[in-house]
Each structure stands twice: as structure tokens, then as C-alpha cells.
C-alpha atoms as one frame of an Amber mdcrd trajectory, in Angstrom:
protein
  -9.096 -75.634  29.789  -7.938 -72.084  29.411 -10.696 -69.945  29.133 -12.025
 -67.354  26.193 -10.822 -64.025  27.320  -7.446 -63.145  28.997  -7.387 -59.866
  31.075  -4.012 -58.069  30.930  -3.901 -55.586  33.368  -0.705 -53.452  32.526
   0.487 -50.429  34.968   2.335 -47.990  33.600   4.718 -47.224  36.811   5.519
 -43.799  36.313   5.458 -40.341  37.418   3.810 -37.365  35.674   5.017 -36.979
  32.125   6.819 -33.643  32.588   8.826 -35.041  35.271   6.905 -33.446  38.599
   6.470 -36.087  41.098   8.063 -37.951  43.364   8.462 -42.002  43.657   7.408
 -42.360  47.277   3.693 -40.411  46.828   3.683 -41.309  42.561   5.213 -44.976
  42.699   5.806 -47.014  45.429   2.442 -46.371  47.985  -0.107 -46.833  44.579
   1.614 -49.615  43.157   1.759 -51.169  47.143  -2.052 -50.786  47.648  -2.645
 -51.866  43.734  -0.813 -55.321  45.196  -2.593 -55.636  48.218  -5.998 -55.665
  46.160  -4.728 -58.328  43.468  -3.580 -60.707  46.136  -6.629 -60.479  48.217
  -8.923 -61.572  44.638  -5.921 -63.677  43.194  -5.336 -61.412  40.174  -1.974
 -61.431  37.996  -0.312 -57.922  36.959   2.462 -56.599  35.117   4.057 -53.529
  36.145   5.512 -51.980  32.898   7.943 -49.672  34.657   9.507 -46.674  32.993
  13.352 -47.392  33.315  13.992 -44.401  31.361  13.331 -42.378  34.633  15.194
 -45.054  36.533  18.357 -44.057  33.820  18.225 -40.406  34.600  17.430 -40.677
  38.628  20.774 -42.672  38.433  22.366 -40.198  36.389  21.659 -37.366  38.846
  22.214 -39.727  42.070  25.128 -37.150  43.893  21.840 -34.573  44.328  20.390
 -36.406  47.763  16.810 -36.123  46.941  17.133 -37.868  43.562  19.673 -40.527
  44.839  17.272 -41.278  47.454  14.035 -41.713  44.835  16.523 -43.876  42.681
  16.991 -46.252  45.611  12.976 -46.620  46.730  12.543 -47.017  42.690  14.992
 -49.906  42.676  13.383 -51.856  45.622   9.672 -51.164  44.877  10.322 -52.677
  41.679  12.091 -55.431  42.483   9.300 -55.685  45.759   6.898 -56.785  42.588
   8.737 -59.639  41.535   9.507 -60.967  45.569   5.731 -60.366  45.772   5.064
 -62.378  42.854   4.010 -60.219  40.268   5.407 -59.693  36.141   7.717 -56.452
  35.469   8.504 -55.723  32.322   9.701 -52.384  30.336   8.192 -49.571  29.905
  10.310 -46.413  28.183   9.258 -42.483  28.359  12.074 -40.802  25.732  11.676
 -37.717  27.139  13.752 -38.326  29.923  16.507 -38.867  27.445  18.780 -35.581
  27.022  16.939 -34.327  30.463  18.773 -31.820  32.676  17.496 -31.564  36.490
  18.468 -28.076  37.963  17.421 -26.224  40.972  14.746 -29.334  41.881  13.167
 -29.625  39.257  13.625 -32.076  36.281  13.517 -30.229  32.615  12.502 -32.546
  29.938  12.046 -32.721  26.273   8.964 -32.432  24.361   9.785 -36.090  22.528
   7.273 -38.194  23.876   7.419 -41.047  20.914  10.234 -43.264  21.251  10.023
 -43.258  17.511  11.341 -39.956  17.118  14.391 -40.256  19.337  17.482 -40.680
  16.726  18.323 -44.404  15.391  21.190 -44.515  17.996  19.632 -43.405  20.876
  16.473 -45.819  20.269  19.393 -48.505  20.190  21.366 -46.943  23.198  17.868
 -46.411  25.498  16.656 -50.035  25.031  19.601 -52.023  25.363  20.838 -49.780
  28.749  17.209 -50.559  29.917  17.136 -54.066  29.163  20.299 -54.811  30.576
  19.619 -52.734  33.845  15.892 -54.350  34.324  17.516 -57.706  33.810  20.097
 -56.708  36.135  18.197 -55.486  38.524  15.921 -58.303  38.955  17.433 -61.404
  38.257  19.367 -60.602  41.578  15.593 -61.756  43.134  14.102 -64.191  39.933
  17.640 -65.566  38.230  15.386 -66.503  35.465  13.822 -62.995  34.942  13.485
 -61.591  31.228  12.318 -59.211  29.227  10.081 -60.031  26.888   7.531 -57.036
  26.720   7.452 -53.771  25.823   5.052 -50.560  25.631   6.112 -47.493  24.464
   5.621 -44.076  26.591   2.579 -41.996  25.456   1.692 -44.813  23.367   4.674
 -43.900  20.769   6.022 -46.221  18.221   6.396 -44.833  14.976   8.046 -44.332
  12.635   8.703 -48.406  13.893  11.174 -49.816  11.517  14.335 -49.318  13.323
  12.046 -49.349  16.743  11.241 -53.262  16.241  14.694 -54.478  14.702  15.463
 -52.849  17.849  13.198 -54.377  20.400  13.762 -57.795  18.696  17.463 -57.565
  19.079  17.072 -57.172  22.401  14.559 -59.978  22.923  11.284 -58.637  23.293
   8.326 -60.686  22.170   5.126 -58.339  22.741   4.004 -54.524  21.957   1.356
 -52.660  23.210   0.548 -48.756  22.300  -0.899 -49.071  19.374  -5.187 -48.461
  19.797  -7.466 -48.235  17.204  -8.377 -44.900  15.858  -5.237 -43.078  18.084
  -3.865 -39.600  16.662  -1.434 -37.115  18.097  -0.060 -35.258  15.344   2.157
 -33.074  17.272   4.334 -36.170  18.097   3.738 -38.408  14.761   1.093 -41.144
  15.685  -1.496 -42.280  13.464  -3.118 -45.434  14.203  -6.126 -44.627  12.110
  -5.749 -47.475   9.600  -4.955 -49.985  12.122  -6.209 -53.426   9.988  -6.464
 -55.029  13.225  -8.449 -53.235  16.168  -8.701 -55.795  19.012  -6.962 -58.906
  18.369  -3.089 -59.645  19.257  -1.540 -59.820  15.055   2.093 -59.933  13.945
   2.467 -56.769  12.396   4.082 -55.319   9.794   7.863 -53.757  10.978   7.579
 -51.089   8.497   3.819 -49.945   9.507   2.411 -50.884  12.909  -0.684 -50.637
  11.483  -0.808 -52.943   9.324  -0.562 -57.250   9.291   2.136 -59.020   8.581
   2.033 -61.696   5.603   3.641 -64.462   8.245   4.062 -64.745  11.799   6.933
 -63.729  13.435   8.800 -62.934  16.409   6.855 -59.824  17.401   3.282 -59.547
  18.295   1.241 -56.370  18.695  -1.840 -56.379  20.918  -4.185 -53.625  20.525
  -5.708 -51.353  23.568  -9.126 -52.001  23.178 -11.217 -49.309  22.649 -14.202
 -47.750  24.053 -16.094 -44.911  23.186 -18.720 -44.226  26.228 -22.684 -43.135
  25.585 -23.627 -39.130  26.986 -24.903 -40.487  30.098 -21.641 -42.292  31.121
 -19.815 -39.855  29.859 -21.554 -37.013  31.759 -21.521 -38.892  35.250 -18.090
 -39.651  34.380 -17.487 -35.579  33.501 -19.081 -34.856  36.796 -17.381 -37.241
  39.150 -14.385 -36.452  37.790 -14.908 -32.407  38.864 -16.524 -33.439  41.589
 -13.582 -35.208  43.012 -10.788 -32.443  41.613 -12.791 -30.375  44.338 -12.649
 -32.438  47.097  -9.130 -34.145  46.553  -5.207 -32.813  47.212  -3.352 -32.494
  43.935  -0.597 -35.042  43.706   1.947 -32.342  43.352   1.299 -30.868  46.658
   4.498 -31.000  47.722   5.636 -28.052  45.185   5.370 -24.815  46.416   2.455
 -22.867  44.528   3.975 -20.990  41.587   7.515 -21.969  41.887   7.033 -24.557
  39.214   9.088 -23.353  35.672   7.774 -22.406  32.830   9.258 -24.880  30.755
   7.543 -27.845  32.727   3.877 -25.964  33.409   4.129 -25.417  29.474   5.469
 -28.905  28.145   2.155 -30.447  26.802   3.194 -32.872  23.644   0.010 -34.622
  23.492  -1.950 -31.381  23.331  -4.295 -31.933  20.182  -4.670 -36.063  21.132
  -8.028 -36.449  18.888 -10.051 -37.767  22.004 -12.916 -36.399  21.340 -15.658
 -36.850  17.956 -18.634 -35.375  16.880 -21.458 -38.075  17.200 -23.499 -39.916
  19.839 -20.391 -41.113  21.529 -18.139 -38.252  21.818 -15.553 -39.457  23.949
 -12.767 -42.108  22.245 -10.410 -43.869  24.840  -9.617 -47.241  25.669  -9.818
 -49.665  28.953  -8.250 -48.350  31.103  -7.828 -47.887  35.274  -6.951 -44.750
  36.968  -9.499 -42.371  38.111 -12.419 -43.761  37.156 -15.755 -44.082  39.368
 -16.513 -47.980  39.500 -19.734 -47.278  37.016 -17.485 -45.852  34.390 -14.955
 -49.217  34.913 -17.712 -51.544  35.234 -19.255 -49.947  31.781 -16.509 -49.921
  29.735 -15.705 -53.276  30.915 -19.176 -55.027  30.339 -19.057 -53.322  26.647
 -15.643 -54.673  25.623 -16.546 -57.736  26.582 -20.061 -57.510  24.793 -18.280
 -56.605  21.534 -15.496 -59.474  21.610 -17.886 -62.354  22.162 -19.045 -61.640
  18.233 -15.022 -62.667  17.881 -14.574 -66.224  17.020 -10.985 -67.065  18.353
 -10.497 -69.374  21.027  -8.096 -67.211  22.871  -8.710 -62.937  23.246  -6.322
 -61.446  25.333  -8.120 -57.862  26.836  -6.186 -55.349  27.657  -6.558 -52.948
  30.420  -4.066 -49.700  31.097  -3.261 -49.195  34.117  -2.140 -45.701  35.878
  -1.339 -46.056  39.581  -0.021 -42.229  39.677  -3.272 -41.734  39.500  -4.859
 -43.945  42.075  -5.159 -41.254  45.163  -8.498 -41.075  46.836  -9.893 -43.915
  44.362  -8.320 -47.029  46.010 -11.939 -48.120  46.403 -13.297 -48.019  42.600
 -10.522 -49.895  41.675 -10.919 -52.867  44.301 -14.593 -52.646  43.818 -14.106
 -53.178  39.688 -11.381 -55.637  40.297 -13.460 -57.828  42.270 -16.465 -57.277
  39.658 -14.735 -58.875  37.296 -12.924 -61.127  39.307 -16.697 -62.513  40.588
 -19.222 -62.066  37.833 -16.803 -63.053  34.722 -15.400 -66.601  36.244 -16.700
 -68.739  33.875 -14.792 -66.960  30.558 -12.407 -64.874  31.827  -8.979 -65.449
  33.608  -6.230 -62.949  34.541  -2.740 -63.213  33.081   0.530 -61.526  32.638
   2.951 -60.807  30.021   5.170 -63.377  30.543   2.632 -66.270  30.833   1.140
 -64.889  27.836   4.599 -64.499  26.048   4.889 -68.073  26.421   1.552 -69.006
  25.284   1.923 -67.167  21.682   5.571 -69.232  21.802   3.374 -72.554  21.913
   0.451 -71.254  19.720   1.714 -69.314  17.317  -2.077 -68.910  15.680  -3.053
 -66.738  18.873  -1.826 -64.505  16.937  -2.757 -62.728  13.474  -1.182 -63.095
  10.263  -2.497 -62.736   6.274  -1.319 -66.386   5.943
């Protein structure tokens, strides 16, 4: 008997979105540890890896350093699926038209897939799809792609973006949350009709249901919108730790980063924050977050989709190993929380298993008819 909820923890494996970071300190020692703590509790993952990255790093591979991250990028990834675990694709178009000079990577400011040009959508997911497939069948022969999320949470405008995806094969979106705006980079999912449950949508408007199902299914980051006290402990923990902790970039030398990358901040203006009791909008989500915060926002979703009468909810959770360093213990600590105190309703999944559960139940999913 499968049980109410489903809990998709999705990584994003990626390094920072203006293109500082390394694979080795960003990628591969998070992503290990973030392994090591779903094997010892028996939890399922899906590493949604940025191939876009993997593209360019390839593209640059007679520089030594690069050639070198390319090849630790390549064998992490396919480390997931020896070890078990679902991979599936993740895209950051800003690494497309990307120059690296003098050690440093110099991307654009075109964080929405979207917003790339009809042919280089087309050109960026089938190279990606046919490199990830590539890449990992040489360890799963059966491996495919059949899941997709979209960097910065980007897919509109979507029409060309989904006849895209589905040419290619891919069965499930995520980006879209409830209530989402970045103007500077042409999201809006303010009049989502659908805020936490998995729907066909619409390939016109992601926001909106399709009349019948389909081949593509949408499932929604759940939202949560913390109360002042969570908020502030989660305020203060969060300076608290920027105090004690080594930036991740360490490795640059103090002012030698351009100008170009300190300035390239596309998601300046993200409307995260409201003017009410609950100031702070996000969604689930794993990264740098004291246990309390996780454990919250976990106990709240929850609270809220139990009023839902479907048999199946799948509940998303985001996942940001790149930002894991110095709070390996949160994370195991919420892990096991839910792992322990949720047994009897909820169950971990991946993509793929849950790719082929919508393929046998079509009604998992929401339609108008």
C-alpha cells in the first residue's frame, strides 16, 4: 500500500550561478556526504545536475584546470547512479554563449531557459539529453531522461520550452511555485491555478491546467511562508554562521574577482519578501537551514496537505548541496526527522519511480476533465 505523501528530494548539482566555484569543494564532496546520509536512513534522491555547465567545462577542456573539473563532474555524476541514486537534468542557460578568460568564467545575465532563442532551447536540451544519456547508460544501460527543472526556476514564455522537452522525452517539470516573481528575467507564477498538487498544464501558460491529461506533468514547489519567530531565529543563525564559517569561494584571491561576475545578479528584485504577519515567501527547501527552520517548514507543509483529499501527494523538497558546508549536521538531523516521526504516511521517492507511477495512474495527476 503506497502511502499518502511522497517526498521528492531534488538537488540541484551546481555551482554558484555566476560561474565562481569549483566542482571538487561545490559538487562532488556535498553531493558525497548528502549520499552517505540517505543510505545510512534508506532515503531515495535525485540529483538534477546542471549539464549546461558540464557543456561549457567540455568546451573549454584544453585549459587544465577546467579539463580537470569536467572529468571529476563526469564521474561524480555517474558515482550517483553506481551508488544507486536517480540523475536527471537540470539546465542553467546562462552558461550558454559563456566565454572563460584569465580563470574566470563570464556568463550571461539569461537565467530563464525561456528566454534563450527557439533554436538554442532546441540545441541546449537535445545536446544535454543525449550527453546525460550518454554518459550514464555506460553504468545503467537502461538510464533515461525523463525529468526536468529549469535553472533559477525559469520556464516561460513555455510554448516552444515543452514541445521541446517532450520531443526529447521528458515526462515531469518542476520550477514553477506558487506566488514566484522575478520580473527582471520574465517569471510570473502568480496565477498559478494549481499551488501544490502535480497537474498537466497548459503548454501555452504554465500556470494554468490543462483541459486533458497529457504527456507532461508539472509539480509545484510547495510553498512556505515562515511566522516572525522562525523567521528571526532563522535571520540570526544564518548571520551567526556567515561569521563563524569560510566562504565557499575561498579559493579566489580577495578582489581579483571581475566586475562583470561580482555585478551579475538576474534575480535581483525576486519578490521574496511581503508585508504581513509572514513576511518571508519561499518554498521547502534544504541548504543552509538550522534543523528548527527544516523541521518547521516541514511539519507545516505537511499540516496544510492533509486538508488535500488525493490518495497520492508528491512533496517536494529543493535541494542545494553548494550550499551544504558547515551544516552537514542539520541536514542529517532533518532527514532522519522525517525519516522517523513521518513512517506511517510518508515514503521517499525519486523521479523516475514517480515518472512511472503517473504512466500507470494517469489521475495522480490534474486535469479540468
Amino acid at each position: 500500500m503506497k502511502k499518502k505523501f511522497l517526498v521528492l528530494i531534488e538537488d540541484d548539482f551546481e555551482i554558484m550561478g555566476n560561474g565562481l566555484g569549483n566542482v571538487a569543494d561545490l559538487q562532488y564532496l556535498p553531493a558525497l556526504a548528502l549520499m552517505n546520509i540517505a543510505e545510512k536512513y534508506g532515503v531515495k534522491l535525485t540529483f538534477m545536475v546542471d549539464v549546461a555547465h558540464q557543456l561549457t567545462l567540455k568546451k573549454f577542456c584544453k585549459h587544465p584546470e577546467v579539463k580537470i573539473q569536467s572529468k571529476l563532474w563526469a564521474e561524480t555524476v555517474q558515482l550517483m547512479i553506481e551508488r544507486g541514486f536517480d540523475v536527471q537534468l537540470h539546465l542553467h542557460p546562462q552558461w550558454v554563449n559563456s566565454v572563460y578568460k584569465d580563470g574566470y568564467f563570464h556568463l550571461t545575465d539569461v537565467w530563464n531557459i525561456g528566454r534563450l532563442l527557439p533554436e538554442e532551447q532546441t540545441a541546449l536540451i537535445a545536446d544535454s539529453v543525449d550527453y546525460l544519456e550518454s554518459l550514464l547508460r555506460q553504468v545503467r544501460p537502461e538510464y533515461d531522461v525523463c525529468a526536468f527543472k529549469g535553472g533559477a526556476w525559469g520556464l516561460q514564455p513555455s510554448t516552444h520550452l515543452m514541445s521541446e522537452l517532450g520531443k526529447a522525452g521528458i515526462h515531469i517539470i518542476m520550477g514553477p511555485c506558487d506566488g514566484m516573481v522575478v520580473k527582471r528575467q520574465g517569471l510570473d507564477y502568480s496565477g498559478m491555478e494549481e499551488k501544490n498538487l502535480p497537474y498537466y498544464p497548459n503548454h501555452d501558460d504554465l500556470t494554468k491546467i490543462a483541459d486533458a491529461s497529457g504527456k507532461s506533468v508539472v509539480i509545484p514547489l510547495q510553498s512556505y511562508s515562515p511566522d516572525l519567530l522562525t523567521f528571526s531565529k532563522y535571520i540570526f543563525n544564518h548571520i551567526f554562521s556567515g561569521l563563524i564559517s569560510k566562504s565557499p569561494l575561498r579559493y579566489y584571491h580577495s578582489g581579483s574577482i571581475p566586475a562583470d561576475i561580482r555585478e551579475l545578479k538576474p534575480l535581483k528584485g525576486k519578490n521574496d519578501f511581503t508585508l504581513n504577519l509572514r513576511p518571508y515567501r519561499t518554498h521547502l527547501k534544504i541548504g543552509d537551514q538550522p534543523f528548527s527552520y527544516l523541521k518547521k517548514s516541514f511539519d507545516t507543509v505537511i499540516g496544510k496537505l492533509r486538508e488535500y483529499d488525493a490518495e497520492r501527494i508528491p512533496v517536494l523538497i529543493e535541494s542545494h548541496t553548494k550550499q551544504y558546508a558547515q551544516n552537514y549536521r542539520d541536514i542529517e538531523r532533518f532527514i532522519a526527522y522525517i525519516a522517523e516521526n513521518y513512517e506511517s504516511e510518508v515514503e521517499f521517492g525519486d523521479m523516475s519511480g514517480y515518472s512511472k507511477e503517473l504512466q500507470d495512474n494517469p489521475n495522480l495527476a490534474r486535469s479540468k476533465k
